[in-house]
FIVEX-500034 format. One record per residue (C-alpha): residue number from 1; residue in one letter; x, y, z. Coordinates in pm, 1 decimal, m for minus. Each point is the difference from the previous one (the first is absolute). Layout:
# residues N
<site><n>NUM</n><res>a</res><east>X</east><north>Y</north><up>Z</up></site>
...
***
This chain:
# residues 178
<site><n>1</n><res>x</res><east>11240.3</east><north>13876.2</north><up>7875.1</up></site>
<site><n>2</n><res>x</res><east>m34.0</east><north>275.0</north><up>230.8</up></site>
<site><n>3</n><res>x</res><east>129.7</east><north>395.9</north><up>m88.1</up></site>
<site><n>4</n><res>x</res><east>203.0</east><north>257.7</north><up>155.5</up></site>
<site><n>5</n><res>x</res><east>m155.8</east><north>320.7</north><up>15.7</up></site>
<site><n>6</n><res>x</res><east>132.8</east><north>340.9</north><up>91.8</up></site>
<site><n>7</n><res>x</res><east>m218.4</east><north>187.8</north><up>241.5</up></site>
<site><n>8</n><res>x</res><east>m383.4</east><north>10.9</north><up>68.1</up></site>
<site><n>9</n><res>x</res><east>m243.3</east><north>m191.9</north><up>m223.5</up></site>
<site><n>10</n><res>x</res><east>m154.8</east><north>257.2</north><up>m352.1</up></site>
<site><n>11</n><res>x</res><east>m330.1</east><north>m69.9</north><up>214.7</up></site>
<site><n>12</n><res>x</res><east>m115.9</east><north>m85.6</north><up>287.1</up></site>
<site><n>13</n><res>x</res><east>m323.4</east><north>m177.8</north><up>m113.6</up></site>
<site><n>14</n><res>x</res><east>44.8</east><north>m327.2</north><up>140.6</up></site>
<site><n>15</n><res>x</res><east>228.5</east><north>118.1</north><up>296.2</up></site>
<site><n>16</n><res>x</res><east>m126.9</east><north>m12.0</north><up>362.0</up></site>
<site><n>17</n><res>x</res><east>8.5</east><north>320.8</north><up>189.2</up></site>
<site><n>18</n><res>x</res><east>258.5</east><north>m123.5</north><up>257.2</up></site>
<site><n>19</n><res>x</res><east>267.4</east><north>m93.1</north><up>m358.6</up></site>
<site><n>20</n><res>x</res><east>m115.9</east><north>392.3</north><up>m118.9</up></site>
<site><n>21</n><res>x</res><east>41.6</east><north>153.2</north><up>327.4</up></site>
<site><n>22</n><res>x</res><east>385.9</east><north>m147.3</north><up>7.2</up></site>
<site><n>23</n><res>x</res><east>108.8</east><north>121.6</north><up>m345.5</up></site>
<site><n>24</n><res>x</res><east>m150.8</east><north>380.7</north><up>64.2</up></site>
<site><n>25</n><res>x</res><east>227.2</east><north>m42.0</north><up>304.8</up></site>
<site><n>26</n><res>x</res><east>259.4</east><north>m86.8</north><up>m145.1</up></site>
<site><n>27</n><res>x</res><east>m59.5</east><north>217.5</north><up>m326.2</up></site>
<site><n>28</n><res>x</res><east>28.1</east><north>268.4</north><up>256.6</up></site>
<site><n>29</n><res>x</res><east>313.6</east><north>m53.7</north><up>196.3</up></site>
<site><n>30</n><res>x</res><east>219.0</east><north>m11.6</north><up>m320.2</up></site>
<site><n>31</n><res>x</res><east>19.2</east><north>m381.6</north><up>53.9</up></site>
<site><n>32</n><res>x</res><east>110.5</east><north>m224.7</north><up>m322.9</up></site>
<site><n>33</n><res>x</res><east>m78.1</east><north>m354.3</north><up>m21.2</up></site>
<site><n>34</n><res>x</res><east>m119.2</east><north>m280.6</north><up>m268.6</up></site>
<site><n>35</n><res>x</res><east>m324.9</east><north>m180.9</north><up>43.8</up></site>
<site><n>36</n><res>x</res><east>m72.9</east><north>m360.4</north><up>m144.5</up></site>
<site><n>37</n><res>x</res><east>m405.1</east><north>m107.8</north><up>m7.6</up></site>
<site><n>38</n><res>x</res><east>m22.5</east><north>m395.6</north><up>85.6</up></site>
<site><n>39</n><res>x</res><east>m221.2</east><north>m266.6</north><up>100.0</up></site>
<site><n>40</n><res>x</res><east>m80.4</east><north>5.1</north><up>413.2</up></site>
<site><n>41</n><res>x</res><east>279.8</east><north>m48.8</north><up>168.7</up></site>
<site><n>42</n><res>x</res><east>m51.1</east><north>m11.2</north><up>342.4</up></site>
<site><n>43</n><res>x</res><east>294.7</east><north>m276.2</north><up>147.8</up></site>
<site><n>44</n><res>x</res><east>361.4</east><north>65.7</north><up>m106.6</up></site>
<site><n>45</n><res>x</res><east>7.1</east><north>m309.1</north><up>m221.0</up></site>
<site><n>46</n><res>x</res><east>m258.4</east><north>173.1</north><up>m225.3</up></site>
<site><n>47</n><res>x</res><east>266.6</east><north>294.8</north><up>36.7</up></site>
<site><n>48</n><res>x</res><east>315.0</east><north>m170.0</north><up>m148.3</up></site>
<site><n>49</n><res>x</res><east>m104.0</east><north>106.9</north><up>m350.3</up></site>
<site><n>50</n><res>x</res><east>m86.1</east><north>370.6</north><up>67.7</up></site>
<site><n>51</n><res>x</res><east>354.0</east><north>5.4</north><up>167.0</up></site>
<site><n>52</n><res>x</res><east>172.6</east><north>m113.6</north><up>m341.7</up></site>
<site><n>53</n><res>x</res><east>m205.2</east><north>267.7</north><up>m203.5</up></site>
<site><n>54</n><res>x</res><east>91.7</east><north>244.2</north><up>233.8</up></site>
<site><n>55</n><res>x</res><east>370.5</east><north>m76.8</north><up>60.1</up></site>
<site><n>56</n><res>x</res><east>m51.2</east><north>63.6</north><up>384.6</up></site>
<site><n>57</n><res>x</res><east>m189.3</east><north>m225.8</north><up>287.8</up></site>
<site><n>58</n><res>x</res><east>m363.1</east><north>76.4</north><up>84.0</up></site>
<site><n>59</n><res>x</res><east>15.8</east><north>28.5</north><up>378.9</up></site>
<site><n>60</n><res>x</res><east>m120.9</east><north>m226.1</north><up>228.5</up></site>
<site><n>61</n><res>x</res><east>m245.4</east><north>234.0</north><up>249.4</up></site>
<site><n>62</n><res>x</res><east>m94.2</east><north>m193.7</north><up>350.6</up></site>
<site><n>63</n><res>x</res><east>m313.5</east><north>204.9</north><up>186.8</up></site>
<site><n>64</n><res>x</res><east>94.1</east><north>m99.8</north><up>326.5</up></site>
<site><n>65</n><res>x</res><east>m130.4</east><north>116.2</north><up>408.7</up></site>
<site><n>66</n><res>x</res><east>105.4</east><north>m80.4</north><up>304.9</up></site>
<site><n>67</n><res>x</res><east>m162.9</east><north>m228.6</north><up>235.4</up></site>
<site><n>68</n><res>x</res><east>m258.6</east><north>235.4</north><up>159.7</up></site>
<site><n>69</n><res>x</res><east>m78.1</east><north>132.2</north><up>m353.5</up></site>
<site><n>70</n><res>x</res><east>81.2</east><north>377.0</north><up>143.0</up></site>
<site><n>71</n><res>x</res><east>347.1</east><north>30.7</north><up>m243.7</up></site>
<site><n>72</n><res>x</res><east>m5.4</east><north>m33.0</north><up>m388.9</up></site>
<site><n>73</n><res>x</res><east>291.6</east><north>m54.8</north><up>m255.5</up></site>
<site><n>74</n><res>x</res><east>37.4</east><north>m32.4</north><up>m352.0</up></site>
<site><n>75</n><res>x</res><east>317.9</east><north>m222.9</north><up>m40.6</up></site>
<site><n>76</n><res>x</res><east>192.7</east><north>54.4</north><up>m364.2</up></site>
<site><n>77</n><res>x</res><east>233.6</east><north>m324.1</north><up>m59.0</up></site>
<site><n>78</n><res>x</res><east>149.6</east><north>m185.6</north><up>m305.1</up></site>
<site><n>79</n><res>x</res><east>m191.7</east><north>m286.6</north><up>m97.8</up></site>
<site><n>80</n><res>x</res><east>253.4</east><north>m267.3</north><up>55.0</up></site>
<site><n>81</n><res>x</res><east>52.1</east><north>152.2</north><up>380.9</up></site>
<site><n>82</n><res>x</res><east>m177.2</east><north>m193.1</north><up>277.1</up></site>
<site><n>83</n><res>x</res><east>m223.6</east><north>179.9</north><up>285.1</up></site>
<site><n>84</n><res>x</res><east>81.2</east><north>m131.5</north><up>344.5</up></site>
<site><n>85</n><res>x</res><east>m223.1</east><north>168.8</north><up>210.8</up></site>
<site><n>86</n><res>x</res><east>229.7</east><north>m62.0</north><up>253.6</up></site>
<site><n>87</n><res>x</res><east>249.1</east><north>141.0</north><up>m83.0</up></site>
<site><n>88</n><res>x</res><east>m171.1</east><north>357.4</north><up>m160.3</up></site>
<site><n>89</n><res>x</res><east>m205.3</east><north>28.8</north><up>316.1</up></site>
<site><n>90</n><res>x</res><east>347.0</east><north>30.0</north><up>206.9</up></site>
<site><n>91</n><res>x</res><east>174.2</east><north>282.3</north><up>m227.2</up></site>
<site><n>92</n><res>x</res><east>m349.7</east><north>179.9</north><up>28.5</up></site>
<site><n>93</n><res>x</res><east>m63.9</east><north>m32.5</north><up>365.5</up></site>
<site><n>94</n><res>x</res><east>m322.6</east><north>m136.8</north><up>m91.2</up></site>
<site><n>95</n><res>x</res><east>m249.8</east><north>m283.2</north><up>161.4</up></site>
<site><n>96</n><res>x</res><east>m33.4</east><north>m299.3</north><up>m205.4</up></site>
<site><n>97</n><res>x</res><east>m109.7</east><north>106.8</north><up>m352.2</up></site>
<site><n>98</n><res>x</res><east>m222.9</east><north>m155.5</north><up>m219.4</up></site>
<site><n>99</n><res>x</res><east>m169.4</east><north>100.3</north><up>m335.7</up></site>
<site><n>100</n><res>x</res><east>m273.0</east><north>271.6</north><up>69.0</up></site>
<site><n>101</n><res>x</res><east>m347.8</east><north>m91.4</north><up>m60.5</up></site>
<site><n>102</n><res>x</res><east>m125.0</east><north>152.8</north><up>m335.5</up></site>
<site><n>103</n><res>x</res><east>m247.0</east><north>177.7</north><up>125.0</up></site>
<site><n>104</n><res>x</res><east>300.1</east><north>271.6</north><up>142.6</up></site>
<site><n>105</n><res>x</res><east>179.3</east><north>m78.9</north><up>m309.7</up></site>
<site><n>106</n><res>x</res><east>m326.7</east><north>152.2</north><up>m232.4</up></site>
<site><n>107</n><res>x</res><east>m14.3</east><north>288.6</north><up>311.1</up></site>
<site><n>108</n><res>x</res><east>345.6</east><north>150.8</north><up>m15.1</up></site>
<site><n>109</n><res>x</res><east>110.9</east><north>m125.2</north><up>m314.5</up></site>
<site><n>110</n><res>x</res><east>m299.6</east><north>21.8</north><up>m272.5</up></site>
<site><n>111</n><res>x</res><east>144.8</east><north>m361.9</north><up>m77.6</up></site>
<site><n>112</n><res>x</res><east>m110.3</east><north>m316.8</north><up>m18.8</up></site>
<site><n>113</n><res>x</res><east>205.5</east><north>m320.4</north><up>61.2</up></site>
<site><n>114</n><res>x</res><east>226.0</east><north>m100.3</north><up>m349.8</up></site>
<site><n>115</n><res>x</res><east>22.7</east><north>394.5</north><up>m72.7</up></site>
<site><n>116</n><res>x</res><east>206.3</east><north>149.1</north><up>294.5</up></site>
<site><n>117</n><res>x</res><east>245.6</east><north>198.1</north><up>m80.5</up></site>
<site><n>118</n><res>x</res><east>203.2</east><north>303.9</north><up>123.4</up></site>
<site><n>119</n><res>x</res><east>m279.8</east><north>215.6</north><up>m218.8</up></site>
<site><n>120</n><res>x</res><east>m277.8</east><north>m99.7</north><up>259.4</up></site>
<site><n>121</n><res>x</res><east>253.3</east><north>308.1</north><up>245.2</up></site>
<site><n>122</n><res>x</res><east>m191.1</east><north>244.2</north><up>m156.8</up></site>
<site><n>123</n><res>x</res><east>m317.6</east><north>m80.2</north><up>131.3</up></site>
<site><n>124</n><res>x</res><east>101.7</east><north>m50.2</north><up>337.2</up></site>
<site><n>125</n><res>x</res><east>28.9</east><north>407.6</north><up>69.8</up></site>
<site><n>126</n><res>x</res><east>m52.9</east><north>m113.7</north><up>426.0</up></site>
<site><n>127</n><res>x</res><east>334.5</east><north>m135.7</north><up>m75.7</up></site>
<site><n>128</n><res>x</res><east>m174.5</east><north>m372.1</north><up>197.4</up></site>
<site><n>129</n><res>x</res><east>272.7</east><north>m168.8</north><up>m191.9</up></site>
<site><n>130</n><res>x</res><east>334.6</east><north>m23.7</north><up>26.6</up></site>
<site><n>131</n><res>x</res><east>249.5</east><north>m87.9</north><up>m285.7</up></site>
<site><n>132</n><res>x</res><east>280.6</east><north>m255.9</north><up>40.0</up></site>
<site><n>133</n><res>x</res><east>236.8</east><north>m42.3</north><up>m280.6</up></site>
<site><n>134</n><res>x</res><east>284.1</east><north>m302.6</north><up>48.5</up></site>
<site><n>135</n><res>x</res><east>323.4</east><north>143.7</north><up>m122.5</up></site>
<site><n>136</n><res>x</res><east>76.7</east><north>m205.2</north><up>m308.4</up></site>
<site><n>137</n><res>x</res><east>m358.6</east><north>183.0</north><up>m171.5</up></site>
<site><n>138</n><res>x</res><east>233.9</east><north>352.1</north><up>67.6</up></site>
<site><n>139</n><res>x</res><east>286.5</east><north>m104.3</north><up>m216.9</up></site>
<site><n>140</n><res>x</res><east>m137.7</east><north>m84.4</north><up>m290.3</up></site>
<site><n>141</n><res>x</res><east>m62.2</east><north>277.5</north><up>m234.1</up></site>
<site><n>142</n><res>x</res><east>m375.8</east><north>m85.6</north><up>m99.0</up></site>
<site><n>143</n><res>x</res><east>m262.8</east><north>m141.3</north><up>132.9</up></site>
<site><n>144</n><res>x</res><east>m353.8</east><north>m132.1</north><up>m105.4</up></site>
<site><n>145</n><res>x</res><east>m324.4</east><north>5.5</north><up>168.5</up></site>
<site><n>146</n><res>x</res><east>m371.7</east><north>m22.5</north><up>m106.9</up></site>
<site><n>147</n><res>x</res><east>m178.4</east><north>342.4</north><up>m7.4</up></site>
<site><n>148</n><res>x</res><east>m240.4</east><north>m89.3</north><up>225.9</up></site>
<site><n>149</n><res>x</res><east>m179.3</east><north>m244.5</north><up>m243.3</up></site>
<site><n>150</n><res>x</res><east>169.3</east><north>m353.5</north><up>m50.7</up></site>
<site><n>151</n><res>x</res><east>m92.1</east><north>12.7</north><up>m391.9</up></site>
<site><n>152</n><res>x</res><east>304.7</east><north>270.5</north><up>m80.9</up></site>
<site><n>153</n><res>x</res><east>394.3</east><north>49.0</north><up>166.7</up></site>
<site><n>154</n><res>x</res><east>187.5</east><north>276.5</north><up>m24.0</up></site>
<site><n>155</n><res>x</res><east>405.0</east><north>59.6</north><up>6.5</up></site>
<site><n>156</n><res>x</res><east>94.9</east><north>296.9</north><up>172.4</up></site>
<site><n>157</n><res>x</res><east>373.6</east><north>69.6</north><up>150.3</up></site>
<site><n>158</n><res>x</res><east>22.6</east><north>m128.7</north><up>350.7</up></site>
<site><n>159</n><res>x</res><east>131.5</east><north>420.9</north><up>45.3</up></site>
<site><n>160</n><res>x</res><east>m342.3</east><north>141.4</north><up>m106.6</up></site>
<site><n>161</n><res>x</res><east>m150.8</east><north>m211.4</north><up>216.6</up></site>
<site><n>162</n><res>x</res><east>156.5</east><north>25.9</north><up>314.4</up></site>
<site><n>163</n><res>x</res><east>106.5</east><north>376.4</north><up>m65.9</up></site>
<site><n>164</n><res>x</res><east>m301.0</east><north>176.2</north><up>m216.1</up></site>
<site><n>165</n><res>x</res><east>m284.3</east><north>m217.4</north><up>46.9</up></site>
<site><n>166</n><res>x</res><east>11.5</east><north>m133.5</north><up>395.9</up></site>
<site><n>167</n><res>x</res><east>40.8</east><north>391.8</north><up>78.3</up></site>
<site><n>168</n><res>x</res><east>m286.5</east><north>115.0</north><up>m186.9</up></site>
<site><n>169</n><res>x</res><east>m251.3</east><north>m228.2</north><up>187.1</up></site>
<site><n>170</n><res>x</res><east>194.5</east><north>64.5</north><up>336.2</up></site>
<site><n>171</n><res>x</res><east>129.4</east><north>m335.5</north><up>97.6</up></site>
<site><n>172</n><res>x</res><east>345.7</east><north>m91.1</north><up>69.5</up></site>
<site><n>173</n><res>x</res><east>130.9</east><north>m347.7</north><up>30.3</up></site>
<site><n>174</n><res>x</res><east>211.3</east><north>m239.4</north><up>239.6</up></site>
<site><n>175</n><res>x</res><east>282.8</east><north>m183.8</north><up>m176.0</up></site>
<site><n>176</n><res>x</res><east>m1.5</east><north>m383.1</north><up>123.9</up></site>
<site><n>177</n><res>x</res><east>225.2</east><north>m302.0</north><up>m79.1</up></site>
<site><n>178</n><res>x</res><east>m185.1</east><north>m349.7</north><up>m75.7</up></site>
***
């Protein structure tokens, strides 16, 4: 049975560096959330349980480029949403887009594929990625994503997120409709 938590771990022996770097953040900018410590879960299926214990859904997070690998996004949907490349590519004004090799993801993000999340913003200070967020993930009231570490999620308000946090690591985002 997994277990709600308020706030950062009692210790971080056992934590990665990336999952302390985001609570000191966060710690920092005022920012409330709950944390729940689970299995792997690094496909959405595997995230249907965290969602329950956290009364919110776990984002889905796309690392995405365009054709010529010269543009990067991190795409924030709900889970049950589908990505038509297609169609995102148009509202951007973007080439064909594709997910980004993870190589770049690792290089901007400090990520690695299965623990994307918004989180991975903060070590991207050349600002190489930009965020896209489709509307329905702005009017919810929280939000969950993995703190940069697929082994822990986090619930946050979706208005600390896109009004303390984004700010403090200096990226703004594009509002899309899938």
């Amino acid at each position: 049975m997994l277990e709600l938590f308020e706030g950062r771990p009692e210790s971080d022996e056992n934590r990665t560096e990336k999952e302390i770097k985001v609570y000191d953040l966060l710690d920092r900018l005022n920012i409330r959330y709950q944390r729940v410590d689970h299995e792997k879960a690094d496909t959405m299926e595997a995230c249907r349980e965290i969602d329950e214990v956290l009364q919110c859904t776990v984002c889905k997070n796309l690392f995405l480029c365009n054709h010529q690998q010269t543009k990067f996004y991190l795409l924030l949907m709900p889970p049950e949403k589908k990505f038509r490349t297609k169609d995102l590519s148009k509202q951007i004004g973007s080439s064909r887009l594709s997910f980004a090799p993870d190589d770049k993801m690792l290089e901007y993000l400090n990520v690695t594929p299965g623990s994307v999340s918004i989180f991975g913003l903060m070590n991207d200070t050349d600002n190489h990625v930009q965020l896209l967020a489709d509307e329905d993930i702005l009017q919810g009231e929280e939000i969950g994503f993995h703190p940069c570490i697929n082994t822990s999620s986090l619930k946050l308000s979706v208005k600390d997120v896109f009004e303390v946090f984004l700010p403090a690591v200096k990226h703004n985002f594009i509002k899309v409709h899938l």
